[in-house]
N, C-alpha and C positions, 0 to 999 in steps of 0.2 A: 088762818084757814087757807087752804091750796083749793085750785079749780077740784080739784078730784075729790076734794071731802065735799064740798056742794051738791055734787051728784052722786053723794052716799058711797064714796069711796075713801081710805085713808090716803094718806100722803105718800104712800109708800108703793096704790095702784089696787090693795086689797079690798074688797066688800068685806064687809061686820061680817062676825062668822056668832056663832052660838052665844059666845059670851060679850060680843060685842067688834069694837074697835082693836088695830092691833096695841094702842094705849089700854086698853082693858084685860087684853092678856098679858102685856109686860108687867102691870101692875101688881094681875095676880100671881105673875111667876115669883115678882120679887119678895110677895107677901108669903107664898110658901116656901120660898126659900130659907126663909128667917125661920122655920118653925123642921129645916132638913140639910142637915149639913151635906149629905151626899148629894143633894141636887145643888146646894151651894159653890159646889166646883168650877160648875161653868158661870158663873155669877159675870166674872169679865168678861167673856163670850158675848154673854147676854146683854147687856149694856151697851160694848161696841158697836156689836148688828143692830139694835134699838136705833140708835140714836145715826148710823150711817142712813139706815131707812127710813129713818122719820127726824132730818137732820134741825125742820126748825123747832125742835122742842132742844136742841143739845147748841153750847157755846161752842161756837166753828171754831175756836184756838185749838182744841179736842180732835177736833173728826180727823185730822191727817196721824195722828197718833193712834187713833183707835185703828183707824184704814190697815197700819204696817201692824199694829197686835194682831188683828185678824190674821192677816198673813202671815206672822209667826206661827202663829196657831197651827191656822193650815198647812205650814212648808214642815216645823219640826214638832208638832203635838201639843197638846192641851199641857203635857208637864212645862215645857219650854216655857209656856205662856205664864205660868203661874210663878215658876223661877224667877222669870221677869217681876213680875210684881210683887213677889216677895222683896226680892233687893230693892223696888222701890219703895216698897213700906220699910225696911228696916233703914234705909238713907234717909227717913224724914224722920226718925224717931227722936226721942230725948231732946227735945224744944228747939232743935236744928231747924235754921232755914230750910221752908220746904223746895226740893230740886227734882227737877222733873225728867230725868237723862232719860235724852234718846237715845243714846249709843247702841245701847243691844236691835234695837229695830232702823236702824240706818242703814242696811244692806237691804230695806223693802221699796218697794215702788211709790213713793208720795200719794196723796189723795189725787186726783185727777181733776181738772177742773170741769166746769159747765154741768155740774150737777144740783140737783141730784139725780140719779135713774127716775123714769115712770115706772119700772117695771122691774119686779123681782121673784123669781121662778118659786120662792118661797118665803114666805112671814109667818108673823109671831100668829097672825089670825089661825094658818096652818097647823098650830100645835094642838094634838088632841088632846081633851080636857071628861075625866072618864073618872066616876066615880068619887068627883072631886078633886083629884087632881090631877097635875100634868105628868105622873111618874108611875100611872097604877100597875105599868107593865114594865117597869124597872128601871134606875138610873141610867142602864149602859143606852136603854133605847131613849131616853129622856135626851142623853149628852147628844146622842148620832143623831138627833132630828135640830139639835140646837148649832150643831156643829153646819148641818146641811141649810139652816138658815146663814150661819158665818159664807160658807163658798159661793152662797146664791148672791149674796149682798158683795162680797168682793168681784164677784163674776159679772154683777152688774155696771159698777163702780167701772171697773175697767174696762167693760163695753164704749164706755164714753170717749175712750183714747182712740178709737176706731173712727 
């Protein structure tokens, strides 16, 4: 636990929002995402920003790799990103040594050190949650709020190089 969850805030600077903790809305994103392939698109998105904003629940060997997939994200699009990961999942296939190339994201800015941020213009606490779920007014608006948590959380991230 961080000073900021003792005083009823998460790690990441958020107050509990309706459903909780922003661990309580990642949870339930990932649990309906299993049940909606269309909102599984941004599944890496989601994971990255998670864990860059709530870094001690994630193994730090990750966070400077998730840091530059953000950035991919951000710089050429949510397909880029997924391209990515597809070649990574197909290089680890058929009981091959698993290999972790960072080539494609070596042209991004590394993790920045003396973090984490206190403060992020936007979290998972911020996703509205309507009807049951996080998409009841459509995946394009589900992806752009999940996207606008990736830029807040890189935007934070590299506040710290200042």
């Amino acid at each position: 636990m961080t000073d900021r969850s003792a005083v009823g805030r998460c790690e990441c600077g958020a107050a509990a929002g309706p459903l909780g903790t922003c661990a309580d809305y990642y949870h339930a994103v990932l649990s309906e995402e299993q049940a909606d392939p269309g909102m599984y698109r941004w599944h890496a998105l989601v994971v990255c920003a998670y864990f860059l904003q709530h870094p001690s629940g994630a193994h730090p060997k990750y966070l400077d790799g998730q840091f530059r997939q953000l950035q991919l994200c951000l710089d050429r699009g949510l397909d880029a990103l997924l391209r990515v990961g597809a070649r990574q999942v197909a290089g680890n296939r058929h009981g091959r040594r698993p290999v972790h190339d960072l080539e494609p994201l070596s042209a991004y800015a590394p993790l920045p050190p003396g973090g984490p941020p206190r403060h992020f213009r936007a979290t998972f606490r911020d996703l509205p949650f309507r009807d049951g779920s996080f998409v009841s007014d459509g995946h394009q608006a589900y992806g752009h709020r999940i996207e606008t948590i990736a830029e807040a959380t890189v935007e934070s991230w590299r506040s710290l190089q200042t």
